[in-house]
N, CA, C and O of each residue as an XYZ file, in Angstrom:
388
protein
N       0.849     -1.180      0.000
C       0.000      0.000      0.000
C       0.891      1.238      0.000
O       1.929      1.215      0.661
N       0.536      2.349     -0.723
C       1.029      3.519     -0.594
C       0.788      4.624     -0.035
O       0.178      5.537     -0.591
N       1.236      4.667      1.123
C       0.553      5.907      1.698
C       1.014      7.166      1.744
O       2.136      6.739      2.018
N       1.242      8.821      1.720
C       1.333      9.825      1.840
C       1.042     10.207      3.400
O       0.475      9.483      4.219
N       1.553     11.485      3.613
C       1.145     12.546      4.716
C       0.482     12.713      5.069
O       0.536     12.983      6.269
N      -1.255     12.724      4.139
C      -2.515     12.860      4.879
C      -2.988     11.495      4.961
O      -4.191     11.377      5.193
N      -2.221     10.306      4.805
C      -2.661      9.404      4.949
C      -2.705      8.940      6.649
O      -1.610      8.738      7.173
N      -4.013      8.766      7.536
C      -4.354      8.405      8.948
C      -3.802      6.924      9.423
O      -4.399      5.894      9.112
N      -2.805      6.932     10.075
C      -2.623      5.566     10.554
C      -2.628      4.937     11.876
O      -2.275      5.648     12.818
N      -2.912      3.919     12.071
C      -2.604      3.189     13.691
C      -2.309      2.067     14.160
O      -3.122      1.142     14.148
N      -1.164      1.959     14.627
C      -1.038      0.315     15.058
C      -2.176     -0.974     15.420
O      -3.135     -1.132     16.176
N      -1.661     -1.523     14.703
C      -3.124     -2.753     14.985
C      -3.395     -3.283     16.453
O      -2.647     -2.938     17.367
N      -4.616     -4.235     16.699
C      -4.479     -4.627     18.490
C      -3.436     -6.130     18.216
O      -3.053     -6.657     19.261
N      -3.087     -6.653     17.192
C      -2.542     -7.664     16.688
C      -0.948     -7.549     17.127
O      -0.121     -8.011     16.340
N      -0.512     -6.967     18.319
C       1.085     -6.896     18.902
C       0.681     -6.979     20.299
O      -0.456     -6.961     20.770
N       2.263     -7.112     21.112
C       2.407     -6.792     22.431
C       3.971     -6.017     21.750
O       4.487     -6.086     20.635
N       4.353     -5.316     22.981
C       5.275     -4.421     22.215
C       5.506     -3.580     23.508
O       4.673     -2.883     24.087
N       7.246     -3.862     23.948
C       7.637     -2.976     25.279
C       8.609     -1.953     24.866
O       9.053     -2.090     23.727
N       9.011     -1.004     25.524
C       9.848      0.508     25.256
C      10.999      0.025     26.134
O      11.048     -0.284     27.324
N      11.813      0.057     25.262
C      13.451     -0.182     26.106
C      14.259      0.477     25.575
O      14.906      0.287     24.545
N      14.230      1.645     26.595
C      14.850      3.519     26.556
C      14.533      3.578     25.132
O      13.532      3.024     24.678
N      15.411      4.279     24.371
C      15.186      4.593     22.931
C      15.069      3.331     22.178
O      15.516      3.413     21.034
N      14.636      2.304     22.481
C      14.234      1.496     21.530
C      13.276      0.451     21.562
O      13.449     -0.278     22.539
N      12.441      0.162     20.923
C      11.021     -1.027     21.148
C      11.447     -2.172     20.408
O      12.150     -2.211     19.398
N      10.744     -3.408     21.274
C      10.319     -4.911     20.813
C       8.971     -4.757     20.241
O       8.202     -3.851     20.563
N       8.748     -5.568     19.483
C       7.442     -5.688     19.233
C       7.496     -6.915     18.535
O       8.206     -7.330     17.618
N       6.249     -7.554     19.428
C       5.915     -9.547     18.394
C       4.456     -9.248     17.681
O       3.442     -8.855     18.257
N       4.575     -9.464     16.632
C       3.343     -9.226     15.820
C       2.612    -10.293     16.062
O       3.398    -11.197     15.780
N       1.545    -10.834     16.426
C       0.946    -11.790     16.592
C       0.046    -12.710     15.934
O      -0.363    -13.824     16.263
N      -0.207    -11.832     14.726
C      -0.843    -12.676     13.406
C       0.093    -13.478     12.567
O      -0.342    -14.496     12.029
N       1.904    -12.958     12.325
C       2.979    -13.602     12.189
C       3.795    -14.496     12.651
O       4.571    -15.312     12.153
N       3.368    -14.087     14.057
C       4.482    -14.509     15.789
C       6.036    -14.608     15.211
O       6.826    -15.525     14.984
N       6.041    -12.845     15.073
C       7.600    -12.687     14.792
C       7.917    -11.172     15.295
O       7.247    -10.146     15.173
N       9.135    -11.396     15.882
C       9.410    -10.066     16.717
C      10.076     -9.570     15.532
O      10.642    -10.130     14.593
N       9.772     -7.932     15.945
C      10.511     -6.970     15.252
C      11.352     -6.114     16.586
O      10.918     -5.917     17.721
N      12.241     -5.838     16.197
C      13.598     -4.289     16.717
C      13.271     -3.504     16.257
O      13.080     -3.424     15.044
N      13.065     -2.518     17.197
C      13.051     -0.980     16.633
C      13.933     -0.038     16.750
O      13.801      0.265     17.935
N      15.113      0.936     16.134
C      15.748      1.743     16.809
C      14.977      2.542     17.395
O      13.826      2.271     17.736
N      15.864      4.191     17.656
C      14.937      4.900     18.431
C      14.322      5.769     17.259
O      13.161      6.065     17.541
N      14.634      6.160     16.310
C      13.405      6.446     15.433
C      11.834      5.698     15.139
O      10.657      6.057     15.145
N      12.478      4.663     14.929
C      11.338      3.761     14.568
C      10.456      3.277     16.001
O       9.383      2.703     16.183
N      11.296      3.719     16.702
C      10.604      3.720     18.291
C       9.796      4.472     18.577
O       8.816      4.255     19.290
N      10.173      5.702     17.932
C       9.444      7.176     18.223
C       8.170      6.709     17.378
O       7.500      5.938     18.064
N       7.725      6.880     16.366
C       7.013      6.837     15.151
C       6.203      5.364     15.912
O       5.008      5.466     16.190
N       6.808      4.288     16.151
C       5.744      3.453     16.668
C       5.109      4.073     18.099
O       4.014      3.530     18.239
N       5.265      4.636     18.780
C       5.032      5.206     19.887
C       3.520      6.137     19.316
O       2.381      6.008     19.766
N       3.995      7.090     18.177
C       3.330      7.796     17.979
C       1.811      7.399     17.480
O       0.694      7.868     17.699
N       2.385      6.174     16.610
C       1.255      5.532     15.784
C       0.216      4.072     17.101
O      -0.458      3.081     16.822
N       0.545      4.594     18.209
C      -0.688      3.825     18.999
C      -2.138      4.479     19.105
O      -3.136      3.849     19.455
N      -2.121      5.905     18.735
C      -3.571      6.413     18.726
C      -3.212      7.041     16.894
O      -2.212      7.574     16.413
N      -4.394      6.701     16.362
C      -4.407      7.090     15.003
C      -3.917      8.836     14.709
O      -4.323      9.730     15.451
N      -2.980      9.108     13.494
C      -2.268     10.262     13.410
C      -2.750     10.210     11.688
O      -3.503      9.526     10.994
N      -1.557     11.703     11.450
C      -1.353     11.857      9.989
C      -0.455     11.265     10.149
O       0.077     10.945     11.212
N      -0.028     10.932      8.605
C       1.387     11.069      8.896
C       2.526     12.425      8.857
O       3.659     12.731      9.227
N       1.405     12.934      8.172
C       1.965     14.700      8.542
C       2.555     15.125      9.778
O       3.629     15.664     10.044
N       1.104     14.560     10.800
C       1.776     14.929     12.340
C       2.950     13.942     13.187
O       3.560     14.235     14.215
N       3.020     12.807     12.452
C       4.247     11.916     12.680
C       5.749     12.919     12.243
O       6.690     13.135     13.006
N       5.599     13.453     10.691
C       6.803     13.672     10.030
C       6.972     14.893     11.366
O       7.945     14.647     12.079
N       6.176     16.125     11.771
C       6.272     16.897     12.009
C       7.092     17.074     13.599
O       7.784     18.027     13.957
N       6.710     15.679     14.469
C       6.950     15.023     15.583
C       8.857     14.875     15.347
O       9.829     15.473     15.806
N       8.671     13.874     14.499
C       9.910     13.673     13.666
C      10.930     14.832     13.559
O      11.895     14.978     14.310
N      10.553     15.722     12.417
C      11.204     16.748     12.322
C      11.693     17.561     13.706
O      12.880     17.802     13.925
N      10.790     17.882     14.452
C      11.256     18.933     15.829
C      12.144     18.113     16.723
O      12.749     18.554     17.700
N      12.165     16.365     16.107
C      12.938     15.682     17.623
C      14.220     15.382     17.249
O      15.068     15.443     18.139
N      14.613     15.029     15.995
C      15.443     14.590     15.228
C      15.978     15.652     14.295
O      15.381     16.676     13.963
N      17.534     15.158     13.810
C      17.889     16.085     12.796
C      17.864     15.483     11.391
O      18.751     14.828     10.843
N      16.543     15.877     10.872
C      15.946     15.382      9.585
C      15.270     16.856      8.525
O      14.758     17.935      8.825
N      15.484     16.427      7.702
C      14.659     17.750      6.532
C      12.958     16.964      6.677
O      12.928     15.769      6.971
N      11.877     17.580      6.493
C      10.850     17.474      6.691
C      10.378     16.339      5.413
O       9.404     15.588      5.354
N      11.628     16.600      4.346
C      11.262     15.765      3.299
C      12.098     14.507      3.167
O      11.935     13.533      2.432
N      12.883     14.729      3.919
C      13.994     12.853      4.384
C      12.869     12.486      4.945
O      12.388     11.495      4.394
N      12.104     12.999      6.048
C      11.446     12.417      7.265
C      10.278     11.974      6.637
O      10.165     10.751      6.718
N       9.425     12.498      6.076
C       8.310     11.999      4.940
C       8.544     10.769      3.991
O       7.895      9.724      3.942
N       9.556     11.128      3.302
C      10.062      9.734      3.041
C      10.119      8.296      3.485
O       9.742      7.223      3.012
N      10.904      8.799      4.873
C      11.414      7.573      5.843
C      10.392      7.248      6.266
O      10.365      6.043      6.515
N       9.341      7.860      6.514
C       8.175      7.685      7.299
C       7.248      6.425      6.472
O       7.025      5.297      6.911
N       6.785      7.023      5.109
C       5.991      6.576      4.103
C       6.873      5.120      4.034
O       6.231      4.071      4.073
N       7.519      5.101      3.989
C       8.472      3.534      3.498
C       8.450      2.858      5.040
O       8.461      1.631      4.937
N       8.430      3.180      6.034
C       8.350      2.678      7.432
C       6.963      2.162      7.743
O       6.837      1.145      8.425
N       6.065      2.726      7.338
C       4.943      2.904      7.692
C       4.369      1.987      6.637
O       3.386      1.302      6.919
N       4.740      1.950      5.832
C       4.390      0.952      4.678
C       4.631     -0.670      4.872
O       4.026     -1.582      4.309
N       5.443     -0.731      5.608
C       6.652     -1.885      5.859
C       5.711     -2.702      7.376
O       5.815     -3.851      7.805
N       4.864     -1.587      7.849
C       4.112     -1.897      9.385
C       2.912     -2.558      8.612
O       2.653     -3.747      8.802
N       2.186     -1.795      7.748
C       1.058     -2.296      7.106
C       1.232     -3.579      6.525
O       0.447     -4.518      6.656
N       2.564     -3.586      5.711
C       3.047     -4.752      5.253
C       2.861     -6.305      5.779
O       2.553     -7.345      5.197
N       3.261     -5.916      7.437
C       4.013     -6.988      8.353
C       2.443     -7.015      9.218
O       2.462     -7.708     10.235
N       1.080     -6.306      8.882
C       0.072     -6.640      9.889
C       0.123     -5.901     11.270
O      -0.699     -6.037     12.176
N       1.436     -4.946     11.274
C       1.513     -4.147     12.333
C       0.428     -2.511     12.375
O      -0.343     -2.093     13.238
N       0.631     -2.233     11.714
C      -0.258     -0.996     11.318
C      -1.354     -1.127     10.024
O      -1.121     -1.655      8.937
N      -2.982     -0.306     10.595
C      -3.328     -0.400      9.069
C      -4.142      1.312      9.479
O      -4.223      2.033     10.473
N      -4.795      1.358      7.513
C      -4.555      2.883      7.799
C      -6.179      2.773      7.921
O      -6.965      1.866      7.647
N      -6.431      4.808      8.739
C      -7.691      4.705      9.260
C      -8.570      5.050      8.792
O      -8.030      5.951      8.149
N     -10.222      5.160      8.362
C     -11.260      5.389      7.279
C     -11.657      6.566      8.066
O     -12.637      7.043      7.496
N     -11.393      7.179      8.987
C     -11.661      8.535      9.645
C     -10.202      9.067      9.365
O      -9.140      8.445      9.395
N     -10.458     10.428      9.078
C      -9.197     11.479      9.425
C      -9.597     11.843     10.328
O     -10.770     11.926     10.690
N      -8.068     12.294     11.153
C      -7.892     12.782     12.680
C      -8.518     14.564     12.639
O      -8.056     15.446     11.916
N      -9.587     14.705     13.563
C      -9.752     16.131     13.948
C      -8.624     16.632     14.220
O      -8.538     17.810     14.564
């Protein structure tokens, strides 16, 4: 799937998934296969437990990290793609107020 910036996303209930300092586990449970997260991909899964843009992800991104708004969009869209991929994230039929 291809998603963009205004595209709404949220982690599925299909994980368990713990925060260890800058970085997350997560076992997908429709797969039963753990994923590593650095601390980017830590951040961004963090973010994506209550449904977002991904606008407001990149934007999260951008102010925490030293990224151009358009690396971070990038990285995001291909990350985020890769969650949907794996049954971890799917995207939402409401946009966020």
């Amino acid at each position: 799937m291809q998603v963009d910036m205004e595209t709404v996303v949220a982690a599925t209930r299909e994980h368990v998934s713990a925060q260890l300092e800058d970085e997350a586990v997560v076992l997908g449970l429709a797969k039963g296969m753990y994923y590593g997260m650095g601390e980017v991909a830590a951040r961004i899964w963090a973010l994506l437990q209550e449904p977002r843009s991904l606008g407001e992800v990149r934007d999260v991104v951008v102010a925490e990290f030293e990224v151009s708004p358009e690396e971070a969009a990038v990285d995001i869209a291909a990350f985020v793609d890769e969650l949907i991929a794996e049954g971890l994230a799917e995207v939402q039929d409401e946009p966020v107020q």
